[in-house]
N, C-alpha and C positions, 0 to 999 in steps of 0.2 A: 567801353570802347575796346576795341581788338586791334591786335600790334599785326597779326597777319592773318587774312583770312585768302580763303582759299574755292573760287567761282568757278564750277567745273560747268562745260554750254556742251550741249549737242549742236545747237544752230539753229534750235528753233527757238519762238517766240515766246515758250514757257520760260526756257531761261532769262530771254532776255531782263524778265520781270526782279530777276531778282537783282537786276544792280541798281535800282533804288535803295532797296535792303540794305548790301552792301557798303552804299557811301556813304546811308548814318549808321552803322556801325566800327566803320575802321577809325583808328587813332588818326590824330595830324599827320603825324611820324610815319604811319601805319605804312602796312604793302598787301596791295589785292594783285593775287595769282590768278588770271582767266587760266583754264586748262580744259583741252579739250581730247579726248582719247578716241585712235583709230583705230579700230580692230585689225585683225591681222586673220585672212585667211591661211591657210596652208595646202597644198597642192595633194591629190589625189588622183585613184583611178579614174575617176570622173572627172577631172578638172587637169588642163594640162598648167603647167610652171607658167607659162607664157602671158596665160586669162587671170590666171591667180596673182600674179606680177600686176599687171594692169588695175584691177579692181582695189589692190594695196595699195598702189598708187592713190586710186580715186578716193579713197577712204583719207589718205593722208592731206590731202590736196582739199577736200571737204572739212577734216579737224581745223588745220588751218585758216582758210576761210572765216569761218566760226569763231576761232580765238582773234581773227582779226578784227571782226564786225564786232563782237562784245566790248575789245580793247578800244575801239572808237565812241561809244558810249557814256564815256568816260570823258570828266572833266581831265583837262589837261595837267592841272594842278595834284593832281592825284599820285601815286607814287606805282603805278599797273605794269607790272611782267607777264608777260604772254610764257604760253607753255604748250607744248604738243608732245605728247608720248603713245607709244603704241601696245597694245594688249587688252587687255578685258578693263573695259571702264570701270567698274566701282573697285577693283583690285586698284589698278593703277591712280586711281582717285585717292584712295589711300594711303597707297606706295609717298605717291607725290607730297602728301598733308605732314607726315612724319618725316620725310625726305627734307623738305623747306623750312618746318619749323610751324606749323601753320597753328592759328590757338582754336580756329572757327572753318568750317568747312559749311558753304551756303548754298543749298542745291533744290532744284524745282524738284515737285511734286510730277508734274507730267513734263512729255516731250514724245518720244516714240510712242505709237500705240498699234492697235492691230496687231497684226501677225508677228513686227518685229516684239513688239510688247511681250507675245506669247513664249518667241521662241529665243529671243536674248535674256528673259524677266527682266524685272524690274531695277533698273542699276540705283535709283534711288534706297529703294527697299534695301539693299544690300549694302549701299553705303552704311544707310542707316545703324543697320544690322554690328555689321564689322568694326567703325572706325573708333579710334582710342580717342578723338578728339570730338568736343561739340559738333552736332550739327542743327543749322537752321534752314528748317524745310518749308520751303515757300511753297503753298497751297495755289495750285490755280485751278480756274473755272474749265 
């Protein structure tokens, strides 16, 4: 059993999958961190402050969301912190794991594909890759 793990959700339905996972793995005691990461555009010649302002927004207002619908999944009885942070998801998924303390970091296999897929890669891959702590990668179909 794990004393904290750590359920990073884009919002889609891959994640959702993993908080079966998560609730026979956490201690009695335990604490599960939903956390979900909005990227952060930056304004250019091509992009004025104003649109770039806006779409941050939406991205933020999207994580949100997300960490909210996962938090309701959840038995009541459970000990669940919502979490929203902004920057490159598998960085700040990271960030966040060593940040709280986390012993388990549990994260889907799919979620974005196509194009975002191509041109964000793969934030699990990278989790994977990077993090100083376990991870449990839930495969879905």
């Amino acid at each position: 059993m794990y004393k904290k793990i750590l359920l990073p959700t884009d919002g889609s339905t891959y994640a959702d999958q993993a908080v079966e996972r998560v609730t026979k793995l956490i201690a009695d005691d335990g604490e599960i961190i939903v956390l979900s990461v909005a990227g952060k555009l930056t304004s250019s010649a091509f992009q004025s402050r104003k649109k770039v302002k806006k779409v941050n927004e939406r991205m933020k207002k999207e994580a949100e969301v997300a960490v909210k619908n996962m938090v309701a999944k959840f038995d009541d009885d459970l000990n669940v912190k919502s979490m929203v942070r902004i920057g490159f998801p598998a960085e700040e998924i990271n960030k966040a794991a060593c940040e709280e303390g986390a012993d388990l970091i549990v994260i889907s296999s799919s979620g974005k594909s196509g194009l975002h897929r191509f041109i964000l890669g793969s934030v699990t891959e990278k989790v994977l890759k990077t993090a100083d702590i376990d991870v449990l990668l839930v495969h879905n179909d």
